[in-house]
VOKE-557068 format. One record per residue (C-alpha): residue in three letters; x negated, y negated, z negated. Coordinates in steps of 0.25 Angstrom, whole numbers, plus 5000, padded with zeros to 4 digits. Each point is the difference from the previous one (the first is absolute). Layout:
kevo | X | Y | Z
ALA | X | Y | Z
...
END
This chain:
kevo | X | Y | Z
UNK | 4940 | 4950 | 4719
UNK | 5007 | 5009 | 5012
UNK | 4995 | 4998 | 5015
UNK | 5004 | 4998 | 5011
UNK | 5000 | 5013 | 5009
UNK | 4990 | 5000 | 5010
UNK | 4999 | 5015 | 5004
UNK | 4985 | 5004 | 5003
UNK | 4996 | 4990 | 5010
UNK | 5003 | 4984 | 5003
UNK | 5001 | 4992 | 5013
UNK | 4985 | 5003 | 5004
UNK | 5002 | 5015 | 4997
UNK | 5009 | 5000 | 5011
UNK | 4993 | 4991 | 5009
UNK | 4987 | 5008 | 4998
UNK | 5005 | 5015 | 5003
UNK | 5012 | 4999 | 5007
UNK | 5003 | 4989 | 5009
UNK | 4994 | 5005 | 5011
UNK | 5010 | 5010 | 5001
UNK | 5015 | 4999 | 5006
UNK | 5010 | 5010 | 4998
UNK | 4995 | 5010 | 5011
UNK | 4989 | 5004 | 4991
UNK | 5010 | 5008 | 4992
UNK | 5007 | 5007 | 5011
UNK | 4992 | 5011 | 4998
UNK | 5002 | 5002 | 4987
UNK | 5015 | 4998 | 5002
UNK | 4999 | 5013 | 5010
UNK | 4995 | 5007 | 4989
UNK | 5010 | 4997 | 4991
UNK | 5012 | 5002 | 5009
UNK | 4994 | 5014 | 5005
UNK | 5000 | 5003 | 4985
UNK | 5012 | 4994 | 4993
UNK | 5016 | 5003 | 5001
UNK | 5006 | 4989 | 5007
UNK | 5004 | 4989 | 4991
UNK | 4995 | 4986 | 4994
UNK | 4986 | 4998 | 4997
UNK | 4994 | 4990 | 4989
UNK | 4986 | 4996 | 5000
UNK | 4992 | 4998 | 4986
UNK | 4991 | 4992 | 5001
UNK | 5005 | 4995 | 5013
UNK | 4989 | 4989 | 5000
UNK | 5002 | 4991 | 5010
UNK | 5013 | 5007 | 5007
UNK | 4993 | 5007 | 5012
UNK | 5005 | 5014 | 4999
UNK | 5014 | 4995 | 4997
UNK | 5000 | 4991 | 5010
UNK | 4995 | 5012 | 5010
UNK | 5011 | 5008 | 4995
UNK | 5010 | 4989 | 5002
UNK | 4995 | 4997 | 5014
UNK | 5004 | 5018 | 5004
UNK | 5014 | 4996 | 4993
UNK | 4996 | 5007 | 4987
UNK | 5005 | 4995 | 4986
UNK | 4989 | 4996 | 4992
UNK | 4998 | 4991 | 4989
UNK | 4988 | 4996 | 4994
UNK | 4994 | 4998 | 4985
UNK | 4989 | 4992 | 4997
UNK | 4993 | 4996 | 4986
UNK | 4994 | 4989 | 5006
UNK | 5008 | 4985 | 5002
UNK | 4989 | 4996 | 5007
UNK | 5001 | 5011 | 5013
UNK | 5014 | 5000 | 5000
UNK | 5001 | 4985 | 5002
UNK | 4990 | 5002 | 5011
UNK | 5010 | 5013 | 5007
UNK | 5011 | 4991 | 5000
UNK | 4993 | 4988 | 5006
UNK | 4996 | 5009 | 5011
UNK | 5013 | 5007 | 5000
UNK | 5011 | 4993 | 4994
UNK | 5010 | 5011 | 5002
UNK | 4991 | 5013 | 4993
UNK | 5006 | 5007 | 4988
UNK | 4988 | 4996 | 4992
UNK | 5002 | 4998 | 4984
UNK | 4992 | 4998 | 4989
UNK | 5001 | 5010 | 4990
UNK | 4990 | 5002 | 4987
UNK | 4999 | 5017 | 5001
UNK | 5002 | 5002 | 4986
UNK | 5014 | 4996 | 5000
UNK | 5011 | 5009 | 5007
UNK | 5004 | 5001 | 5013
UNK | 5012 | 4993 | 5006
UNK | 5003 | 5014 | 5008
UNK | 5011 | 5010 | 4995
UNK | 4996 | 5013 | 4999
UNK | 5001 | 5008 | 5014
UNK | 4999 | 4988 | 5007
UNK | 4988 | 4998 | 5009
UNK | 4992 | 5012 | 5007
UNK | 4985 | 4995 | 4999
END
């Protein structure tokens, strides 16, 4: 019998441990990444519930999100509707040719 996938955490994960945030709570860590990083498209793993892609998104940044968890991103794109959030189970490859993101 297969499951579902449900990533590490359901609905009230999420609502225990991140719904208090919003997008700015990534902001620094976004700094970080771009004084780091060569310009170029960013992909979260384990995007969760689409915060840092939607930080990136609101500075203009191409960003896509992946997420294990059906149940978070359901919630992402409830709140944000337009976010590049997916599900995607880690252990299969990724939809991004080689060379094609930065971070």
């Amino acid at each position: 019998m297969t499951l579902p996938m449900k990533g590490i955490g359901d609905r009230r994960y999420y609502e225990k441990w991140y719904t208090d945030r919003d997008w700015r709570f990534y902001a620094p860590l976004l700094g970080r990444v771009m004084a780091v990083a060569s310009p170029g498209p960013i992909v979260d793993l384990g995007a969760g519930l689409g915060y840092f892609v939607e930080a990136a998104s609101r500075w203009g940044l191409d960003c896509a999100g992946l997420e294990g968890s059906a149940d978070a991103v359901e919630m992402a794109l409830q709140r944000a509707p337009g976010l590049r959030l997916t599900c995607h189970d880690i252990e299969s490859p990724l939809a991004f040719g080689d060379d094609s993101v930065s971070v």
